[in-house]
C-alpha positions in Angstrom: -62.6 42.5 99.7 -64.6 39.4 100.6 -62.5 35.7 100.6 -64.6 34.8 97.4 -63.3 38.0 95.9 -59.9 37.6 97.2 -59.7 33.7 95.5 -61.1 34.9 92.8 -58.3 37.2 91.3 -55.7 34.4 91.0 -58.3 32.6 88.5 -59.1 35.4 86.7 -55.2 35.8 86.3 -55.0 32.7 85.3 -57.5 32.7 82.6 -55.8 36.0 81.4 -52.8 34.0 80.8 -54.5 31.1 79.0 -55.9 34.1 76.6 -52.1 35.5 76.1 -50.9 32.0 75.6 -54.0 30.9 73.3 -53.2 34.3 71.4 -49.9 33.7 71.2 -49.4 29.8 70.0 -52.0 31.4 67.0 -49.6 34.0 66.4 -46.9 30.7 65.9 -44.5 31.6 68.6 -43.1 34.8 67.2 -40.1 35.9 69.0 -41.6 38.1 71.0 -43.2 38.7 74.7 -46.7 39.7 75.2 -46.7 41.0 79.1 -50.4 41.2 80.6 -51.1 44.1 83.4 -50.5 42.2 86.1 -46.7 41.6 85.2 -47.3 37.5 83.6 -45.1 37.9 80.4 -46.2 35.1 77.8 -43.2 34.3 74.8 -39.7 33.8 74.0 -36.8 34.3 76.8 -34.7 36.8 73.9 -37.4 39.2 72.3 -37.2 41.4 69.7 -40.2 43.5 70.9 -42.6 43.0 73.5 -46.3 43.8 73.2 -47.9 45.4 76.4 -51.3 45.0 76.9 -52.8 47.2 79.3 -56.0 45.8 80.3 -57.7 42.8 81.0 -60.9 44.0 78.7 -58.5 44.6 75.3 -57.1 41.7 76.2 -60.0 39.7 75.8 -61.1 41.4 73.0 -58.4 40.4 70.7 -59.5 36.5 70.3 -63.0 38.1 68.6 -61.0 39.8 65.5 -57.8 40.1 66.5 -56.2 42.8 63.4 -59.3 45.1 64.1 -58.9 45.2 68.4 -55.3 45.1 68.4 -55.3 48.4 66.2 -58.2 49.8 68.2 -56.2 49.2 71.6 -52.7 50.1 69.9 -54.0 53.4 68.6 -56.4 54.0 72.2 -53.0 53.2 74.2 -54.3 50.3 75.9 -51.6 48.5 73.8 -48.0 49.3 73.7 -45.2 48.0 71.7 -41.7 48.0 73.0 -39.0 48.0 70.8 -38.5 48.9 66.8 -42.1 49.2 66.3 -41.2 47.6 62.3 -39.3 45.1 63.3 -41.6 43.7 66.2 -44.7 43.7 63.5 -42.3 41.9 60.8 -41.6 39.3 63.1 -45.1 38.7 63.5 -46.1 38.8 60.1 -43.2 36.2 59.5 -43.9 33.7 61.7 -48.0 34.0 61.4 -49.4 30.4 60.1 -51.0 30.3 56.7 -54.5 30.1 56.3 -54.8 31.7 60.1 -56.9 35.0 58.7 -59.1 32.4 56.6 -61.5 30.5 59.4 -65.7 30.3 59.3 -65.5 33.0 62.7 -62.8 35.2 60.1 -65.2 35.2 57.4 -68.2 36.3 59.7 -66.5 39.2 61.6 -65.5 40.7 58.1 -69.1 40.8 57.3 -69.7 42.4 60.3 -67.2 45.2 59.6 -69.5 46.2 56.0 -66.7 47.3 53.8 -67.6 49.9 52.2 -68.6 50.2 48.4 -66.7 52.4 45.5 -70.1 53.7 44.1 -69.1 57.1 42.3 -71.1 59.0 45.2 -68.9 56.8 48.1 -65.6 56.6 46.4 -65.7 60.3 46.9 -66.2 60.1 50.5 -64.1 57.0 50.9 -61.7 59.1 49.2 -62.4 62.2 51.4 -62.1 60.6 54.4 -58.1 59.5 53.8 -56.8 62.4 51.5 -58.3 65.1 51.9 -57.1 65.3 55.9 -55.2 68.3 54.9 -52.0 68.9 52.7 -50.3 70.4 55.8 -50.8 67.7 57.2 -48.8 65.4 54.4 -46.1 67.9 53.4 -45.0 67.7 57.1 -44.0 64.1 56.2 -43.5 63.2 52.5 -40.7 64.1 50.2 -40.8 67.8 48.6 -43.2 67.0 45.5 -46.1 65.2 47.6 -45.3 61.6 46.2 -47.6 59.0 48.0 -46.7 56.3 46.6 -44.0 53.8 46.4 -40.3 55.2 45.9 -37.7 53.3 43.5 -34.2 53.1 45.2 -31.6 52.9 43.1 -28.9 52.7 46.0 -30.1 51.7 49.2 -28.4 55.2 50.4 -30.9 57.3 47.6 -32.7 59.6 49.7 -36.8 59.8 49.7 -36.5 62.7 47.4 -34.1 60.8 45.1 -36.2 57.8 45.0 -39.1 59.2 44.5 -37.6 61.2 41.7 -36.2 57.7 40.1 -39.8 55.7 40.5 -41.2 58.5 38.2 -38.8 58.4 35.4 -39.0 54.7 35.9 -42.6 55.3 35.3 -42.2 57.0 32.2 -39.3 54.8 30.6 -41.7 52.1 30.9 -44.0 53.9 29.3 -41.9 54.8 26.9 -43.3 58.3 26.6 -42.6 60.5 23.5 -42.7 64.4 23.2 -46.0 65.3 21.9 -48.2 62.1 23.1 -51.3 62.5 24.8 -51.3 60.8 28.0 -54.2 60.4 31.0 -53.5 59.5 34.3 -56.2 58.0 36.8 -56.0 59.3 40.5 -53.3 61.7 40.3 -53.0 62.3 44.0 -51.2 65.9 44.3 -50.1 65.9 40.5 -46.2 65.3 40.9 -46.6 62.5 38.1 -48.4 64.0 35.9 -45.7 67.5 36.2 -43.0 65.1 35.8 -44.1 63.6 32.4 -44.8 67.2 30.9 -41.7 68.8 32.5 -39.2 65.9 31.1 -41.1 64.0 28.2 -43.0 66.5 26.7 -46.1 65.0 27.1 -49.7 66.8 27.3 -51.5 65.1 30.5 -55.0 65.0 31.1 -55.1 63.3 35.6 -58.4 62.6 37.0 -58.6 62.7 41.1 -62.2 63.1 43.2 -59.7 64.5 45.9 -60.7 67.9 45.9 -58.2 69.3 48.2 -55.5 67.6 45.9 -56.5 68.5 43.0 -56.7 72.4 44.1 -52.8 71.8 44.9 -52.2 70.8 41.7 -53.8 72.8 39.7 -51.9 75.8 41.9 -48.8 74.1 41.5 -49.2 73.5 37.5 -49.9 77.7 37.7 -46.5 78.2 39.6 -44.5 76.2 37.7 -45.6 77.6 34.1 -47.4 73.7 33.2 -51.0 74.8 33.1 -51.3 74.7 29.1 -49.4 70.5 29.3 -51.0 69.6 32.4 -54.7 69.3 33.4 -56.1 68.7 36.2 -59.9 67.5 36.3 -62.1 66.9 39.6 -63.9 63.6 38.1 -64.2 60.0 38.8 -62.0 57.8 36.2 -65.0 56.2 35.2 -65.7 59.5 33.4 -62.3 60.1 31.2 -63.5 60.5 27.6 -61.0 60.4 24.7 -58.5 58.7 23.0 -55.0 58.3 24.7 -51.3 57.0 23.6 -50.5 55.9 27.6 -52.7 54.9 30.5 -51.1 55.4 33.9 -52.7 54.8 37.1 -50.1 55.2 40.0 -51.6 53.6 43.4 -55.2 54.4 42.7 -56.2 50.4 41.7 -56.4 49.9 45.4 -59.2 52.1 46.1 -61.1 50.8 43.2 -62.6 47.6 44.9 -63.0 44.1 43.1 -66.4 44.7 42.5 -65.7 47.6 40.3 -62.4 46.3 38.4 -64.6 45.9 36.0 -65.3 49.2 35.6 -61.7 50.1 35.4 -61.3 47.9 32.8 -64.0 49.2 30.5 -62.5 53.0 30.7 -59.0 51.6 29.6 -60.5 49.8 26.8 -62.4 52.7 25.8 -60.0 55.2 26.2 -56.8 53.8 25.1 -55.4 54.2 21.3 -54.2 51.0 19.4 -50.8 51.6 19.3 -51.5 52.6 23.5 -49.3 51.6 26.5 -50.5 51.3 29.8 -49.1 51.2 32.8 -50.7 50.2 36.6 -48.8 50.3 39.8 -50.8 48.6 42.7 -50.3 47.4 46.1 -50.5 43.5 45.6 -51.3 40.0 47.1 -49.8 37.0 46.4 -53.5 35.5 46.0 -56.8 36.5 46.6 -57.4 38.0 50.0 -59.9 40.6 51.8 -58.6 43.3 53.0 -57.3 43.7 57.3 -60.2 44.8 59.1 -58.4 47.5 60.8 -57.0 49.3 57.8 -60.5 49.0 55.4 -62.3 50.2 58.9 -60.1 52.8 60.2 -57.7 53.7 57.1 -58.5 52.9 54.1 -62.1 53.0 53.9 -63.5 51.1 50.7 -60.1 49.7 49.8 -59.1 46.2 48.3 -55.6 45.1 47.6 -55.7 42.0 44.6 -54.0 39.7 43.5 -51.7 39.8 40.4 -53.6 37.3 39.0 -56.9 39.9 39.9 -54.8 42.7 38.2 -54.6 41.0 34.7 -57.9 39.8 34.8 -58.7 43.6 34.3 -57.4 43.8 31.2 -57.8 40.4 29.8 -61.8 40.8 28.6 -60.2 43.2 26.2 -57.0 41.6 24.7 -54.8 43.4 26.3 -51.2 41.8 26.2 -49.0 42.6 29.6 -45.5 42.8 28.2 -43.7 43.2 31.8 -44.4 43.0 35.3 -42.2 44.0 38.4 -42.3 43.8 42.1 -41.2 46.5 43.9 -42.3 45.6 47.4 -38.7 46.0 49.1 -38.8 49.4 47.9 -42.3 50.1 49.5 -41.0 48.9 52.7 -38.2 51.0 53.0 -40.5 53.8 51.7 -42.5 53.1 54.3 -40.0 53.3 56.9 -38.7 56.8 55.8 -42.4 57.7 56.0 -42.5 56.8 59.7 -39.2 58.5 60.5 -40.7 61.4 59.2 -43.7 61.0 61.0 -42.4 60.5 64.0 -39.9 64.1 63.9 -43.0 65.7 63.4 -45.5 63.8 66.2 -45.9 67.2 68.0 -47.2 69.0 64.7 -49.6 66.4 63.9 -50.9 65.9 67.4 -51.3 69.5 67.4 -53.6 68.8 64.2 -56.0 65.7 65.5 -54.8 64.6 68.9 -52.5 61.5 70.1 -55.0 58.4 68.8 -54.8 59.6 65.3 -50.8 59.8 65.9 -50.9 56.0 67.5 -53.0 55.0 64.7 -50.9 56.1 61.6 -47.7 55.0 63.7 -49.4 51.6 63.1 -50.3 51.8 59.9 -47.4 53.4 58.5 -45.3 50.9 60.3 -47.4 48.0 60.3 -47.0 48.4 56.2 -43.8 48.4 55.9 -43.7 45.3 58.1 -46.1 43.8 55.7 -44.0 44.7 52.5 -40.6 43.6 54.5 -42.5 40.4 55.4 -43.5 39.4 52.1 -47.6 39.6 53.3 -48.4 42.0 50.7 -46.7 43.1 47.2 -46.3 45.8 45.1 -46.7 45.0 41.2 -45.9 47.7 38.6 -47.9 46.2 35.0 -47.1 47.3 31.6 -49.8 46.1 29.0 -50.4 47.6 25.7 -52.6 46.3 23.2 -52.7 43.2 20.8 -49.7 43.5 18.5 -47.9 46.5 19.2 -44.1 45.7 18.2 -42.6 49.0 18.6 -40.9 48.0 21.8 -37.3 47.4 22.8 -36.2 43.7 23.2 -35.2 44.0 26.2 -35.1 45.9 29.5 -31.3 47.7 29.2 -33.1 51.2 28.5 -35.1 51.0 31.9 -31.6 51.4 33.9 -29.6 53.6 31.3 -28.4 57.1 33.5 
């Protein structure tokens, strides 16, 4: 090595630690260390995680869209976090400034990433790309009736299969189902919902998925379990339901529908939904109006959107619709969340067996890095009850939601 070289190295150090620094004043001083390759460790003295960056390349790569390279390097390995993995991410998300994900550069690097579009032709493969990885592959990790969504804990101590039990009757008593009434669900995932209104409310269910590998399941599982003549399953977009329907219920698909096609969503309600109807959507949520994390839309969630509340209702207020309740349930997504990664994690030698040890890095991130976002308050989870204009047969108050 030449003397040029050799003096080189300590300035290239140098401006390595400016980057660290840089990146870590716009993180706003988390309590955390981030500790560079060469041993310089940028932060607090007391962490509660330190992030391990392995390369001087990622490094600088994370100042050019920092959500989408820090998952890229986190899920290549070039990025390591020591610590509780949720905890280290919720201290982030806590202490990140506001307005830091909404600068000119932010807004040109998203259009770089070209969301894509829920078309009927690339929702299906949007929807393809995420669910239809294998239901081996998501028994080895959710509770025993293949609930993806959100879990309502009634005691911190419920188990996964207990809370996901209670979200669905909490579901229905919202609802308010009734023995005979004709209900249609939009994106049914694996059909757990839809089994649970016929098997305890007597309902006949109608639940539209484009997931073909989940709706197989549930048409097999419908078979087994003697629900076939209450319970079908359709292959179809929910732009296509045809009908007339006492209760609307769409369970965690809103997200995949995209802002540009809310409106669409809105027009099938309003077409498909009696007078007397109920309706019930349960979405992932901002606090305002926000586009989705790079890495998540990109790597994910392709196609995906997350609105506001104040997006939600404007769904359903072209038609009149009147929301009688709404109710955040983010706490219990994070915790959900967590149980998820638990899971996850007892099983990393299955799944790697599966895809290989990016894919496990990656949805180690994103299962944890949601339940960091849920614990910190980033994102929201919003559970509306509408029905239409002038419907008065409805209880006062809430007191038959909690009854045992």
């Amino acid at each position: 090595m030449s003397a040029s070289e050799s003096d080189a190295l300590p300035s290239l150090d140098q401006a390595a630690r400016h980057v660290a620094e840089a990146l870590y004043m716009r993180m706003g001083r988390p309590n955390i260390q981030i500790v560079l390759w060469n041993g310089d460790v940028v932060g607090c003295a007391d962490p509660i995680g330190r992030i391990h960056i392995r390369n001087r390349q990622t490094l600088l790569s994370l100042p050019l869209n920092p959500n989408l390279h820090f998952g890229d390097g986190y899920s290549r390995g070039d990025i390591e976090i020591d610590g509780d993995l949720i905890d280290t991410l919720t201290e982030i998300y806590r202490r990140l400034p506001k307005g830091a994900d909404r600068t000119p550069w932010r807004r040109l690097t998203r259009q770089l990433v070209n969301p894509r579009r829920n078309s009927p032709d690339r929702a299906r493969r949007n929807i393809h790309a995420h669910y239809d990885l294998g239901n081996d592959f998501y028994r080895l990790w959710l509770d025993r009736e293949m609930v993806y969504t959100c879990a309502y804990f009634e005691d911190r101590d419920s188990t996964l299969e207990e809370a996901q039990l209670a979200k669905m009757h909490h579901v229905c008593r919202k609802l308010r189902l009734r023995p005979g009434e004709q209900v249609v669900e939009a994106g049914c995932g694996w059909g757990s919902l839809a089994l649970h209104m016929a098997r305890f409310y007597g309902v006949k269910v109608r639940a539209f998925n484009i997931s073909h590998e989940q709706i197989e399941f549930a048409r097999d599982r419908a078979r087994r379990e003697e629900l076939d003549g209450q319970v079908e399953f359709i292959e179809d977009d929910y732009r296509n339901i045809q009908g007339k329907y006492d209760a609307f219920v769409s369970v965690g698909m809103l997200e995949h529908v995209g802002r540009e096609h809310h409106r669409d969503l809105g027009d099938t309600i309003h077409r498909v939904l009696a007078d007397h109807g109920r309706g019930l959507l349960h979405s992932v949520g901002r606090n305002r109006r926000e586009s989705m994390r790079d890495w998540i839309e990109k790597r994910i969630f392709p196609g995906s959107y997350v609105p506001s509340l104040g997006e939600m209702t404007a769904i359903l207020e072209p038609y009149d619709f009147s929301v009688i309740d709404v109710e955040n349930l983010r706490l219990h997504y994070a915790m959900t969340l967590r149980e998820w990664l638990r899971r996850f994690d007892a099983a990393g030698d299955q799944v790697r067996t599966m895809f290989d040890d990016e894919f496990v890095r990656a949805w180690r991130l994103y299962l944890g890095g949601c339940s960091a976002a849920f614990a910190s308050g980033v994102v929201q989870l919003f559970q509306l009850l509408f029905t239409r204009p002038g419907v008065n047969e409805l209880p006062l108050t809430r007191a038959d939601l909690y009854l045992p």
